[in-house]
C-alpha positions as CSV (number, residue, x, y, z in Angstrom):
1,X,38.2,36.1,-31.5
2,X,37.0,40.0,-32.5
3,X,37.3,40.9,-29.0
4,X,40.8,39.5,-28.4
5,X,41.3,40.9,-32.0
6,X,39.9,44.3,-30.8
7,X,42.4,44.7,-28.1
8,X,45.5,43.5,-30.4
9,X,45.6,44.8,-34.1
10,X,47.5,48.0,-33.9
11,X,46.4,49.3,-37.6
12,X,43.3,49.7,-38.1
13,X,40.4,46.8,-37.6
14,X,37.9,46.5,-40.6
15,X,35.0,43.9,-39.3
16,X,33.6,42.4,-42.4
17,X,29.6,42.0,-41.3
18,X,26.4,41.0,-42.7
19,X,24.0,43.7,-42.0
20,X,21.8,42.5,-39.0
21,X,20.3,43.8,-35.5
22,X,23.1,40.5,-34.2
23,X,26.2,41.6,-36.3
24,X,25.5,45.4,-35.7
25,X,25.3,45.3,-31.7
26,X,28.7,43.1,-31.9
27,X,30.2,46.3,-33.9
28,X,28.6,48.7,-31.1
29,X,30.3,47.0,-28.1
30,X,33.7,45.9,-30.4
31,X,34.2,49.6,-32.0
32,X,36.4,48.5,-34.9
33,X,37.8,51.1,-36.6
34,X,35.3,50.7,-39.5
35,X,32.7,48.1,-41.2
36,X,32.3,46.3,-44.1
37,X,28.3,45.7,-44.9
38,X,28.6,42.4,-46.7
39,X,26.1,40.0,-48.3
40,X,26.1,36.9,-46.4
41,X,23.7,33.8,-46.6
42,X,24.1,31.3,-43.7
43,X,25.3,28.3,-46.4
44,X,28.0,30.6,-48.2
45,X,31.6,29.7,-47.7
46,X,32.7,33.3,-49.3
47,X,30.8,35.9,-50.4
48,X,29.7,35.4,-54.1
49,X,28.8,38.9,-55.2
50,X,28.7,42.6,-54.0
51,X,25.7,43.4,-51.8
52,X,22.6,44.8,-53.7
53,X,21.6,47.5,-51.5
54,X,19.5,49.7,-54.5
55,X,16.7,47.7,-52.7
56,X,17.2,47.7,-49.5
57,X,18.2,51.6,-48.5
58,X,15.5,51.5,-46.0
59,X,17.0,48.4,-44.2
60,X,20.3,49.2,-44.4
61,X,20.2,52.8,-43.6
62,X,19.1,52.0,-40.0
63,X,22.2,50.2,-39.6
64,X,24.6,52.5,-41.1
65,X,22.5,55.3,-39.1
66,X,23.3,53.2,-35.9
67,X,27.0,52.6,-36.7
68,X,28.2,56.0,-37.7
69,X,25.9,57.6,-35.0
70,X,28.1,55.6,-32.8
71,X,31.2,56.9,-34.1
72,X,32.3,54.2,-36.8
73,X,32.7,54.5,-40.5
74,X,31.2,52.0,-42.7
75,X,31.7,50.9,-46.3
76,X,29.5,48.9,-48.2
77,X,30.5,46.0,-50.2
78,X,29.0,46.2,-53.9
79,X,29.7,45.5,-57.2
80,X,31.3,48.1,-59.6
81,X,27.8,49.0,-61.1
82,X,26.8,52.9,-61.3
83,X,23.6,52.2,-59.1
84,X,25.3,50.6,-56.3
85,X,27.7,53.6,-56.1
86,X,24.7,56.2,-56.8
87,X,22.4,54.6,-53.0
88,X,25.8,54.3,-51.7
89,X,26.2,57.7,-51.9
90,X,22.5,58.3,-51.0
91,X,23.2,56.4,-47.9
92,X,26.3,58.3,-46.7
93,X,28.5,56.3,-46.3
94,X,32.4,57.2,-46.0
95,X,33.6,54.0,-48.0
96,X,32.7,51.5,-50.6
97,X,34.8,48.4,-51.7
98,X,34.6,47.3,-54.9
99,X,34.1,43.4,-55.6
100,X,36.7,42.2,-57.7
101,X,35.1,38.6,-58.1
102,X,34.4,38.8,-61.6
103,X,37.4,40.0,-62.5
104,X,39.5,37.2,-60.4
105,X,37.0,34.7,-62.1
106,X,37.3,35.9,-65.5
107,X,38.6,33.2,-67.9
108,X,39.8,34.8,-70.8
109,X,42.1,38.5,-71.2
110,X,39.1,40.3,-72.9
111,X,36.9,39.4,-69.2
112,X,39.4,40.1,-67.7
113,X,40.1,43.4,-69.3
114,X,36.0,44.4,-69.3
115,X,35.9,43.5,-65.7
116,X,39.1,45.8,-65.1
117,X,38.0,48.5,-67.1
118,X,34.4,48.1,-65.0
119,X,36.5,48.7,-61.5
120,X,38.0,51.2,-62.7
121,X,34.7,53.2,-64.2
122,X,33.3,52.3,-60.4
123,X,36.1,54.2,-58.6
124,X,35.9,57.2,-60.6
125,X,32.7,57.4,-60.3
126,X,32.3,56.9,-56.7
127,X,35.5,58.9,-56.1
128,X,33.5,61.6,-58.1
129,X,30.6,61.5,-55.5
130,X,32.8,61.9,-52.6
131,X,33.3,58.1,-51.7
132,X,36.7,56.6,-50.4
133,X,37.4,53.2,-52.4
134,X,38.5,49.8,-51.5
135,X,38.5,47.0,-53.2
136,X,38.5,43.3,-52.8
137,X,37.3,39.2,-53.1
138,X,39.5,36.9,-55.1
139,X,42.6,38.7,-55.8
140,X,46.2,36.8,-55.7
141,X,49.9,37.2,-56.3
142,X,49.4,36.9,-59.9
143,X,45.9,39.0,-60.1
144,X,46.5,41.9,-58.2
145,X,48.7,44.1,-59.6
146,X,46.2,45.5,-62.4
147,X,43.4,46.0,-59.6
148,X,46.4,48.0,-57.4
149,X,46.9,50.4,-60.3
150,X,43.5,51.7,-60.4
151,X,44.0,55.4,-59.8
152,X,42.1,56.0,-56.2
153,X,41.9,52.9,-54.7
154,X,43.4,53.1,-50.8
155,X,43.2,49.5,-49.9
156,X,43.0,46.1,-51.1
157,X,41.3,43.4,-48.6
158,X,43.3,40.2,-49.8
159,X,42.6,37.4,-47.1
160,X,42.4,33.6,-48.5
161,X,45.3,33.9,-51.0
162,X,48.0,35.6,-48.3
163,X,46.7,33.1,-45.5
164,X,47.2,29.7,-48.0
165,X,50.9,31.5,-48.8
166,X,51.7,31.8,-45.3
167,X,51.0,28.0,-44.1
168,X,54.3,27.3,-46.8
169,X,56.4,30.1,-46.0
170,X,55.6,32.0,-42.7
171,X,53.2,35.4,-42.6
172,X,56.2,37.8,-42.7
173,X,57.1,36.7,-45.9
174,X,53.7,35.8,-47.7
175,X,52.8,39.7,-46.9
176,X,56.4,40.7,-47.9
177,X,55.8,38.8,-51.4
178,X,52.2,40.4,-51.7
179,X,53.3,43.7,-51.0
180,X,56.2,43.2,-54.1
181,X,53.0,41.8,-56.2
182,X,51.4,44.8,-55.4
183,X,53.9,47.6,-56.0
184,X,55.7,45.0,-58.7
């Protein structure tokens, strides 16, 4: 699928990968237009959390190393916390995106509000260090608006909630309705 992928998308393609010597040589021969380092056990069915890579720089540097030697950007999925930003800055990386899991997850408006005030103290911060933001995980048509105000943010990575939309009413106008959630 990636290589038929590869040859079609005419915006920019953003392979989401967990960070192994398997996953990083399909990114060498694909060359999509960036990566996304993400935590991923074999069992998941989604990802549950950012990737903790305060204790793995070692690791993981030889893989960003290897991707941006060959020419392609990576970001590095992590949580919104000041350490994650600080070795992601350490590592050189051109992007991060933010998980938004906790905040989609949160029960009650005053998690909800600490977990958006928590995104939004991430992207200054990283923007502060010179990183480009993204975020992402768990957003819908009724979560995402607050997340898409966050002053620096350049993309949200909204999968599961577009595709179940589009089964009911086509993809035109799923992505239509999430772009009006969006700018609302």
């Amino acid at each position: 699928d990636i290589r038929l992928l590869r040859q079609i998308v005419r915006t920019h393609l953003n392979l989401e990968m967990a960070a192994t010597d398997e996953m990083v040589a399909i990114a060498l021969e694909i060359k999509p237009d960036y990566v996304t380092l993400v935590p991923e056990k074999r069992e998941e069915v989604t990802t549950e959390g950012g990737l903790n890579i305060t204790g793995q720089i070692p690791r993981i540097g030889r893989f960003i190393d290897q991707l941006q030697g060959a020419g392609i950007p990576v970001s590095l999925f992590i949580d919104a916390e000041p350490v994650q930003i600080r070795a992601s800055q350490k590592l050189q990386v051109k992007f991060i995106e933010l998980h938004t899991g906790r905040y989609a997850e949160a029960r009650d408006e005053a998690t909800r509000k600490k977990e958006l005030d928590s995104l939004a103290m991430g992207c200054k911060q990283a923007i502060s260090v010179g990183l480009r933001v993204n975020a992402g995980h768990g957003l819908t048509y009724r979560n995402v608006y607050p997340v898409a105000c966050i002053p620096g943010i350049e993309e949200l990575n909204i999968g599961h909630s577009i595709i179940s939309q589009a089964v009911l009413v086509g993809m035109e106008k799923a992505v239509r309705e999430m772009k009006q959630a969006i700018s609302r």
